[in-house]
Structure formats: C-alpha cells, structure tokens
C-alpha positions in Angstrom: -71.6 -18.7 -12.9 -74.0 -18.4 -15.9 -77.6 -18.8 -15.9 -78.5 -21.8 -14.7 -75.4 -22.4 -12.6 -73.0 -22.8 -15.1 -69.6 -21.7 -14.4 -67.3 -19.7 -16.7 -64.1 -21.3 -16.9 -60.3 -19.7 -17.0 -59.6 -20.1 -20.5 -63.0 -20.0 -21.7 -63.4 -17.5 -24.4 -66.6 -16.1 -26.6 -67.6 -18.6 -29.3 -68.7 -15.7 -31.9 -64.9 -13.4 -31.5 -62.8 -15.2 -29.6 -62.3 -12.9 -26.8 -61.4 -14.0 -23.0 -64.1 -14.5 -20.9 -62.8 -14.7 -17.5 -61.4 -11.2 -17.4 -61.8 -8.3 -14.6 -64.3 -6.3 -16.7 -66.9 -9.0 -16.6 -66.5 -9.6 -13.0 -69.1 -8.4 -10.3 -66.2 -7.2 -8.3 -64.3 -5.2 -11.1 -64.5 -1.4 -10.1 -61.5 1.3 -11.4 -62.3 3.4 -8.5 -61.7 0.4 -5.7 -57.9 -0.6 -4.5 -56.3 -2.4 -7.0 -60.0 -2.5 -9.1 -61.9 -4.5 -7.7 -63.7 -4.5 -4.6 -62.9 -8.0 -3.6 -60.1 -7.4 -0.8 -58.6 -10.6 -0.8 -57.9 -11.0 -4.7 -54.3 -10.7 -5.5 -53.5 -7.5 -7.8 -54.4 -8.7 -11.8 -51.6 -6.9 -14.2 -53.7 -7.4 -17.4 -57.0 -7.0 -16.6 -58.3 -7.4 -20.5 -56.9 -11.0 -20.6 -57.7 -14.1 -19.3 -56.8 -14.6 -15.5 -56.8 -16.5 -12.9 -58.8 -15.2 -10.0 -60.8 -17.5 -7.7 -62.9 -14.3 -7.0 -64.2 -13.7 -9.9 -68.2 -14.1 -10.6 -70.0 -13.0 -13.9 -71.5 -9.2 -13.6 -75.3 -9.8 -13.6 -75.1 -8.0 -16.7 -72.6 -10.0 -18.8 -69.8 -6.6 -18.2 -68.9 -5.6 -15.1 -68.2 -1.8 -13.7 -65.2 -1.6 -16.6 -67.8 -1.8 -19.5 -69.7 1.3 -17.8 -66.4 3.0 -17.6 -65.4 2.4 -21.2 -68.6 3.3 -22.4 -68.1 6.8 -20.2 -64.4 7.3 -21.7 -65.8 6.9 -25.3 -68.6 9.5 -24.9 -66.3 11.5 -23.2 -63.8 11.1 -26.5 -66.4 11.6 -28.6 -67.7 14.6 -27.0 -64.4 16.1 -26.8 -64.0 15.3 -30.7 -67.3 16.6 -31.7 -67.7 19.9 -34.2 
C-alpha cells in the first residue's frame, strides 16, 4: 500500500526509470540477515530479489526502500572506504 491506501501492483514499475516496484528491497519485511531475507516466515524463497515478484507478503517499507536499501548504502561506504587514498 501507498499513501492513501493505494496498492502497489506486481508489474508496477517507477514512471521516471522504469525500475520494478514490487521487489524485496522495498518491502517492510525484506531483511539480508533473516532466513531466506525476509522476516515474513510464510513467504516462499524469492530467487531474484531486484526484479519484479510475486509475493502476497509484500507491503511498501514506510520509507519507500526497505532494510536492502540500508544494506546497499552500507556496502557502498564500505567500498568506498576501502577504495579511499
């Protein structure tokens, strides 16, 4: 669900680039550290979790990006930092 109730669909994807919207990164539930990512128990196991999927679980992070935005954003400071002179 979006603000205001609306709900984001399967194959919905972002007007401005095109990307998927209904993928595990953007879900409340999506969480690298859980069994099989994601902290819903009852969701079946996602192979892709950057495309589009299926899952009846999944609800929009509060946020617009779920735990896998915090994690990327981690990995890349932790790239960059590595990286650094």
């Amino acid at each position: 669900f979006l603000s205001g109730g609306e709900r984001i669909g399967f194959g919905e994807a972002c007007e401005r680039c095109r990307a998927d919207l209904h993928v595990c990164p953007n879900c409340e539930h999506h969480d690298p550290s859980a069994h099989n990512e994601c902290r819903e128990s009852s969701a079946e196991r996602v192979a892709d979790r950057e495309r589009a999927n299926r899952c009846e679980y999944f609800r929009p992070a509060e946020d617009g990006s779920g735990a896998g935005a915090e994690t990327r954003t981690s990995a890349l400071d932790d790239l960059e930092a590595l990286f650094r002179k």
